[in-house]
N, C-alpha and C positions, 0 to 999 in steps of 0.2 A: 928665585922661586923654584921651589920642589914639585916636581908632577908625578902624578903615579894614574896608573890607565885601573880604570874602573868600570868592572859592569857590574848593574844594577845589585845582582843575586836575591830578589826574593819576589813571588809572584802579585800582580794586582788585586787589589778586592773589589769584587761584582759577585753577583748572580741575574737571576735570569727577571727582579724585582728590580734593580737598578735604575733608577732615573736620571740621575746625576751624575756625571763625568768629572772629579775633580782632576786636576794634572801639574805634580808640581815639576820640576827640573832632573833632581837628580836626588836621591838620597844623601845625608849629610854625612859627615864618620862618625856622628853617635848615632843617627840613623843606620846604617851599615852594620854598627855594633850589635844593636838590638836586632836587626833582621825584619825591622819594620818601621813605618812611614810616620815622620815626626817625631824620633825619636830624641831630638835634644829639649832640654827642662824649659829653655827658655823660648822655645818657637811658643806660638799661640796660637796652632792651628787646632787642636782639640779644645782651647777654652773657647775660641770662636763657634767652632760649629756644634760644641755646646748650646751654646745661647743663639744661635740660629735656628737649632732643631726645638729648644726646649728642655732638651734630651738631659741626665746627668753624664758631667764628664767622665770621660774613661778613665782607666788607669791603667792596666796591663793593657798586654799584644792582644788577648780574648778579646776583653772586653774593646776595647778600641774596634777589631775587626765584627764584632756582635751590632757595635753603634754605628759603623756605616750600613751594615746590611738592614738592620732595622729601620735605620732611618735612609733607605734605596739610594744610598751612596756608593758609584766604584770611584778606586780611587787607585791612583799609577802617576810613575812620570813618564814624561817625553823623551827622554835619554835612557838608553837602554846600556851604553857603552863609550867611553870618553875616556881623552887623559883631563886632568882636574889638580888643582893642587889646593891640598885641602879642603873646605867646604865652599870656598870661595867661588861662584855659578860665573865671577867674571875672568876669573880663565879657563874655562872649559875651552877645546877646542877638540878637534876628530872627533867626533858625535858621530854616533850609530842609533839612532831613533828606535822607541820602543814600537812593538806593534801592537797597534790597537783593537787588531780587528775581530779577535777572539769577545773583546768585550760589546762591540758595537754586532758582532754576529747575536751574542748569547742576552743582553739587555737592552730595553728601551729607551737605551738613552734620550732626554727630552734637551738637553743641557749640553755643554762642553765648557769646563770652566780653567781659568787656568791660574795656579798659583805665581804670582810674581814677575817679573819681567822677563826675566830667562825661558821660564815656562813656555809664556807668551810667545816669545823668538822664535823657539824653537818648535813650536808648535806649528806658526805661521808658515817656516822655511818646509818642514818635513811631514808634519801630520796633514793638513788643510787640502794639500794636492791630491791626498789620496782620499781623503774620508769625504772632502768637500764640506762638510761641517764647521759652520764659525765657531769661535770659541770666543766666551767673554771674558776679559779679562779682569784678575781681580787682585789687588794691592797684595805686597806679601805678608805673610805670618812671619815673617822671619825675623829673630833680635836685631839683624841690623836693617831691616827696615825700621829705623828710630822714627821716623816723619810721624808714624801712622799710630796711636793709643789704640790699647787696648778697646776700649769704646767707640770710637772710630772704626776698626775695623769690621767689630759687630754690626755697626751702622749700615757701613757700605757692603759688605757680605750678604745680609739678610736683604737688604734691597733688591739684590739680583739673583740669591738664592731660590727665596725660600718660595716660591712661587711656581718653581720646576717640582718641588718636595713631595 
């Protein structure tokens, strides 16, 4: 297996209407490409919180970064810096945590959510100590989470979402 060290390279979206903390792991390498969060075809993180918000799906980087602010979504991962080999989150190792607290100073966060189990981990191990903020967790968007349908997801999303909204 191949590893190449990776940091993040592109900033969080918040502002100062923010309610929501989403938090996935790590950008993927079609995420990385685009310079912005979700960027491969087959994750289902924009058709989810679609239909979470109501909202119409996004499409470009704008519009994507227009639907979290309007609908008081920040949204970052936990990993700021790692080695990684390829998009695969179960070899990350040497993690350097992102900081959060630009966003938790500037938004009311009500929420802390976390995408996927990586997320989760890493969250636990390096976020939680400083912020003290639980974080809930939430199934992944990601094509290899196979387990979980499209409908499903929205299911359990919206359950724990949309109530912070």
């Amino acid at each position: 297996m191949e590893y190449a060290h990776i940091k993040h390279g592109f900033p969080p979206v918040y502002d100062e209407n923010s309610r929501v903390l989403i938090l996935g792991s790590l950008p993927s390498v079609k995420s990385r490409e685009q310079q912005f969060f979700y960027g491969h075809p087959q994750n289902r993180f924009w058709k989810v919180l679609a239909a979470v918000t109501g909202d119409t799906l996004p499409g470009s980087v704008e519009e994507k970064r227009a639907f979290l602010l309007r609908n008081r979504i920040a949204l970052y991962d936990t990993i700021y810096e790692c080695d990684i080999a390829g998009s695969s989150d179960a070899s990350i190792r040497n993690v350097v945590p992102t900081d959060l607290s630009p966003i938790l100073r500037t938004a009311a966060i009500a929420a802390v959510f976390t995408n996927g189990a990586a997320s989760e981990r890493t969250y636990r191990k390096y976020h939680y100590p400083v912020t003290g903020l639980e974080a809930i967790p939430l199934p992944s968007t990601s094509p290899a989470n196979a387990a979980w349908s499209l409908e499903r997801l929205i299911t359990e999303w919206s359950g724990k979402i949309k109530s912070f909204l």
